[in-house]
Structures are given as C-alpha cells and as structure tokens.
N, C-alpha and C positions, 0 to 999 in steps of 0.2 A: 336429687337423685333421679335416674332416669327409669321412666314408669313400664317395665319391658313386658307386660301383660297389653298395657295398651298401644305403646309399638308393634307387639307382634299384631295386635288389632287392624293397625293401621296401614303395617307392613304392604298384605295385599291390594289396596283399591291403588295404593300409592305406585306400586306395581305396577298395576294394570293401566292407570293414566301412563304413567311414562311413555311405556310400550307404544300405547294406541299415539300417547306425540311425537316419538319419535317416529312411528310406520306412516305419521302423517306428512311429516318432511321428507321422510325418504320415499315417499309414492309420489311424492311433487319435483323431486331436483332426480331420478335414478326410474323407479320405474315405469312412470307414464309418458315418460321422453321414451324410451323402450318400446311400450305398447301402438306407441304413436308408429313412432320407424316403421314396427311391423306392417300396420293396417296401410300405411301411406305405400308398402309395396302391392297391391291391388288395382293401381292402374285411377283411383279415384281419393279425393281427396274429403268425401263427405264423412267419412268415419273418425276422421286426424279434426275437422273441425268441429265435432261434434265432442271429441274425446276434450278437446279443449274449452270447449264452452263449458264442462260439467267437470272441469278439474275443480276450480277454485271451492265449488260445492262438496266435490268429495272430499277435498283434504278437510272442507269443518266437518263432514259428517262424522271421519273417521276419529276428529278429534272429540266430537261430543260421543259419541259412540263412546269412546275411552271413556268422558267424565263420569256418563252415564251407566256403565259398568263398574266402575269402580262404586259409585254413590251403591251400589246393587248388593254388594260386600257388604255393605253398612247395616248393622241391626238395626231397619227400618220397622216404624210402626203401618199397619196396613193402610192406613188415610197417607201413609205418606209415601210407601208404597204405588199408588193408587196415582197418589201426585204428581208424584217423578215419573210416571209413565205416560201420564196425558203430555206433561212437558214434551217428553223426548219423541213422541208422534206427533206433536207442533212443530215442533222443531223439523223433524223430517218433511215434513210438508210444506214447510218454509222452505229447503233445501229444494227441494222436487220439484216446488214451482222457480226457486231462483236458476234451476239450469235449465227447462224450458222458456224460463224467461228469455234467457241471453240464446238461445236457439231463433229464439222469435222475433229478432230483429229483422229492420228493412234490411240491413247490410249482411242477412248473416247467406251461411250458407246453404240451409234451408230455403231461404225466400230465393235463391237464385237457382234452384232444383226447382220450384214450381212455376216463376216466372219461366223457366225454358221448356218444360214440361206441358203445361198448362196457356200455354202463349199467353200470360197476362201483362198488361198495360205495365212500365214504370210507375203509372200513378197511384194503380191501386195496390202497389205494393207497399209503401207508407199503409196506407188504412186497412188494408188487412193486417197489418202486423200492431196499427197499434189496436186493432177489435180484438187479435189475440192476446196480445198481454194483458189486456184488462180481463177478459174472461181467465188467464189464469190465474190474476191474483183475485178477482172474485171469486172463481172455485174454491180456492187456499183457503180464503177467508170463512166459505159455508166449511170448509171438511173442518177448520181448526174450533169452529163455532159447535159444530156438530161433535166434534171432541169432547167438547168442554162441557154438553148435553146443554145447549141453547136452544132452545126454541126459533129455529129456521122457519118453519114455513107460518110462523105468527109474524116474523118480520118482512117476508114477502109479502103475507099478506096488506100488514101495515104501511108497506108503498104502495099499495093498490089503489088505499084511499087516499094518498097525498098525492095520484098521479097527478091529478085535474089541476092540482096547487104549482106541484111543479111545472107542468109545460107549463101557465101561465109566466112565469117566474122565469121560465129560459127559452121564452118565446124568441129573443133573437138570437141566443146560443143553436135553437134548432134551425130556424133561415139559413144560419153558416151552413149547416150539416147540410141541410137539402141544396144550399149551393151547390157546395163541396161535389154533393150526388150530382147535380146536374151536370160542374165543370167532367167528373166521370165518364158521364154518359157522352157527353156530345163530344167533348176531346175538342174545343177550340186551341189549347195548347197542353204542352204537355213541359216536362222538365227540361231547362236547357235551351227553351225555346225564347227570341227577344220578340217582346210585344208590347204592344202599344195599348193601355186605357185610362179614361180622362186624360190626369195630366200625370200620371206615371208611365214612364218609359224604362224600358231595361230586360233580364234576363231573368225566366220564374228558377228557382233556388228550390222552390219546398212547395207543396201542396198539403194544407194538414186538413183535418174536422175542421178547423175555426176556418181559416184564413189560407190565404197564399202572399207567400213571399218573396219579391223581387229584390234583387239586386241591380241599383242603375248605373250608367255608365262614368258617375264619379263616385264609383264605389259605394254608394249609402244603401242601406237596410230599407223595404218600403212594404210595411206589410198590409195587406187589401182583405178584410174579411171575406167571404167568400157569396154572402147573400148579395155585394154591391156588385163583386165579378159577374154574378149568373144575369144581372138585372141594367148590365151597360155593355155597350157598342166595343168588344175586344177586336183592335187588329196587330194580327199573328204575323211579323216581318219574317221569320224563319222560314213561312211555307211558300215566300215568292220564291219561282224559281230564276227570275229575272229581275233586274233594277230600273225603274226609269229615269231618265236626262231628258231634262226640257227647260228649256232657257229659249232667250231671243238675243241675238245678238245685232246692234245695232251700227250701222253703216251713213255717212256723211251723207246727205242728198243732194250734195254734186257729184256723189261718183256715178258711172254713165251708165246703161241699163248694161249693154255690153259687159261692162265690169263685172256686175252684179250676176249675170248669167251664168259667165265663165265662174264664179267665187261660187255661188251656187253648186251649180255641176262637178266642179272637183272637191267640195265637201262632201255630197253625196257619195262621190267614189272613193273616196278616202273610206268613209264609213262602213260602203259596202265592204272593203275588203282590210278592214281593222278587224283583227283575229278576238278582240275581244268582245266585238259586237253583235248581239243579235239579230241576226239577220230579216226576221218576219218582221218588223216594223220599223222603216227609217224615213224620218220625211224632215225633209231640206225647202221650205219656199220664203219667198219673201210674203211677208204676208201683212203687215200695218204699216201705215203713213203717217208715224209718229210726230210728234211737235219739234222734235230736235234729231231724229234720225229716220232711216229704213231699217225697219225690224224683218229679220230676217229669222223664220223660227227653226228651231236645231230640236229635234225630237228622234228618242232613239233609247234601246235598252241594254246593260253592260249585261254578262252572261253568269257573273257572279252577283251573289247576292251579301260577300265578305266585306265590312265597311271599308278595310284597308285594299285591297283588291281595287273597291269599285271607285276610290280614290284617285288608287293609281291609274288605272284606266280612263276616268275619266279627264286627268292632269296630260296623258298624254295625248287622249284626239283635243283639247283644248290650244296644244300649245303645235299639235299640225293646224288647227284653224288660224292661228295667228300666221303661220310660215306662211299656206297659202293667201293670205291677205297681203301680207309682205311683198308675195313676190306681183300681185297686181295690181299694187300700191294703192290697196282700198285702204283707206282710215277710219280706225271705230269712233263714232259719235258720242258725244258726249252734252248734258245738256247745256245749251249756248241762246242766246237773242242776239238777232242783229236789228240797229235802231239806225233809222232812214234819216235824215236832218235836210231840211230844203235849206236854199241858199239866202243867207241872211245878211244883208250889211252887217258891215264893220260898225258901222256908225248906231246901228238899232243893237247890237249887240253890247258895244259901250255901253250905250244908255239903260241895256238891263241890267248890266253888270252894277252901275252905277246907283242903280235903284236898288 
C-alpha cells in the first residue's frame, strides 16, 4: 500500500529539485544564449565571454541550489541542519572559484583586456595567469577551511617553520623560477621566436615557472628548464634583420687574370642590383691561392630572414653566378694533382716492371 502521509512528505523537496533541474537546462539551451545576444549588441565582446565562462558554473549552481532546497523541506535535526549549510557554502565557493578560474586563463578574454590595456609582454601573460589561479584556489581552499572552522592561521603558521626545509628541497625548482624571471626581464626571446642554444635549435612554444619549451624543425617537443636558459649563450635568429651568404667559390688556375676580373666585376653588379639583396655590405675579391684552385670570396646578405625565401634567393644569384661563368668560359675547380714523369727508357721501365 502506498504510504500517502509520507508522499505528501516528500511530495515538496521532490518538487522543488525538479524545478531547480529543469530551470537548469533551460538557462543553458534558451536563456543564456538570449542574455548573450543581448550583451553582444554593445559593440564589445567581454560581457558574452565572460557570460560564458561562468555558464557551466551556473547551471550546477542552480542545480545544487535545487538539491539544497529541497534537503531544507526535510525534517532536519539542527547538527544536520548546520551540515547542509557548511556543504552548500563549499560548494559555492567551489563554483565562484571555478568561474574565476576559467576567466583567468592565458587565452581568455580577460588577459587580452589587460595585455592591451596594460602593454604587457606575451610572456608574462602565462605567469600572471597561472600566479592567479593558484591564488584562487588557495583563497577557495582558506574560505572552505575557514567554513569548516579550521584553524588557518596555525597552518600558515606551520609553513613558516618548514619554510627553511622546503627551499632546501626545491632549491632547483626555485633556479627555474628565477630563470624564468630573468628570461622576463631581459627578453632575449619571446614566443614564436627561432633560436638557437647549446644544441637545441627551433621555435619557443611556451615559456612556463619550470621551463621553456621548443619545438624544432623536425617537429620534436625539446623542453630546456629555465635556470640552463638564464645561465647559456641564447642566439635569437628572429631578431636579424638580414641573412648572411658567404662562401668561396673556386676557379681553375689557368683561367687568365683578365677572366677573373671581368667574373669578378659582373658578379658584383649582378649583386648590386639583385632586388633581393642588401645593399650595405657586398664584397666580391678573389682572395686565396688555393692548392687546387682561385678562391674567389662571394659575401653578401638576403634582405629576408624567412628560411624558404632566403633559399630561394639565394638559388637564384647562385645560378646567375654560373651563367656568368658560362658565358667567360671560366671552369670551377675542383680538387685535382698533376704528377710530372721525366723521360724514362723503355728498357728501365721493362726491367721495373719485371722486378
């Protein structure tokens, strides 16, 4: 038989959840697309992503809201009373840090209100953002602590005397850190930049507290703590604004000086007026008396610093150097010995052969 004193008991909180689950799906699929529309006619966009960063929070709030209401119906004893209330102001504190959390991303919309605002670095927008979310789930954690009537400031205290232990203990977790501040401060590179140290070469990806991370030019992951970054020789290829070419190219030493002059002189002008070329530094001489040829050196910088670019540019004064060689019919050298033989009888030659 069905118990209709304690249905109609139960009747209300059952109620009351529904409600608060259903007004929780429909604030997420009907009204906060709505409220969005609206705020997005404003002319800015930081209201629509904030609304959305703190949706997924609302919709539990509303839902525990409901559980929490209805449990409230319930002929509670006052400890338990008491109970359900610390819960459900955990709970909100949980929620209230989880939507400032997702506010406080590098990526969010926030940090690009203050990066433009504030003129700050790309770099120190990772480390502000993760200094912030850790203070807010620190805060979370003292208010939920303090809820629960813990004794906070015995446990701050209590790191005070384990501070000595710890730095000892994350002596080269802190090196990173203070890296980390260094590469900040002085800005040898920044994100997106290719650079060169020891034997890693590549593009920085990430700058965190610990480390920094490259990605190199056959794709691999290479990540560099950040105490080794501060403490070696970084070269930054992003910030040339030019490339250099320097080679020698090598010529027969029977071709006749004549030759060599005229090859000279219209390489130079070639250069001079190669649209790709930088014009403040271009030098053309011959300049070693090599074992197997004349070295003639070709120095000179492309105006782009793009590796495909400086490719292409450099493939094609490469292959006007050949044209003009061609047409003065200089031949490039290659290494060779020429071996002298005095004139030997036939007959002494037999007899070595013979021996």
């Amino acid at each position: 038989m069905i118990d209709y004193p304690v249905l109609q008991w139960a009747a209300l909180p059952m109620a009351i959840f529904i409600i608060f689950w259903l007004f929780s799906i429909l604030f997420t699929q009907y009204i906060l697309p709505i409220i969005v529309k609206l705020t997005s006619q404003n002319g800015t966009d930081i209201d629509e992503k904030i609304l959305l960063a703190f949706a997924r929070p609302i919709r539990v709030l509303i839902f525990i809201l409901g559980i929490y209401l209805a449990l409230r119906c319930l002929p509670l004893s006052s400890s338990q009373d008491v109970f359900l209330s610390h819960c459900f102001r955990s709970v909100l504190i949980i929620i209230i840090a989880w939507g400032v959390y997702a506010l406080s991303g590098s990526d969010s919309v926030l940090s690009d209100e203050f990066k433009e605002k504030l003129k700050l670095d790309s770099i120190l927008i990772p480390f502000f953002s993760k200094i912030i979310r850790f203070l807010i789930w620190a805060m979370a954690i003292v208010l939920i602590a303090q809820e629960w009537n813990y004794n906070v400031s015995g446990f701050i205290a209590g790191l005070g005397l384990g501070g000595l232990a710890f730095a000892l203990a994350a002596k080269d977790a802190l090196a990173n850190i203070f890296g980390g501040i260094v590469i900040i401060m002085e800005k040898p590179f920044t994100i997106g930049d290719w650079v060169q140290i020891l034997d890693v070469e590549g593009i920085v990806e990430e700058i965190s507290f610990r480390s920094t991370r490259f990605r190199t030019f056959d794709q691999s992951v290479v990540t560099v703590p950040n105490s080794t970054l501060a403490s070696q020789a970084i070269t930054n290829c992003s910030r040339r604004g030019k490339r250099r070419v320097n080679f020698y190219l090598g010529i027969e030493y029977g071709t006749s000086h004549e030759k060599i002059e005229k090859c000279i002189q219209e390489i130079r002008d070639m250069l001079h007026k190669h649209p790709d070329i930088h014009m403040e530094t271009i030098l053309v001489y011959l300049e070693n008396f090599s074992e197997s040829s004349l070295d003639i050196l070709i120095y000179y910088f492309t105006n782009t610093t793009v590796w495909k670019e400086y490719l292409s540019a450099k493939e094609d004064i490469n292959i006007r150097i050949l044209a003009i060689l061609e047409n003065e019919n200089v031949s490039l050298a290659f290494p060779s010995r020429t071996i002298y033989i005095d004139n030997i009888s036939a007959d002494k030659i037999a007899n070595n052969s013979a021996s």
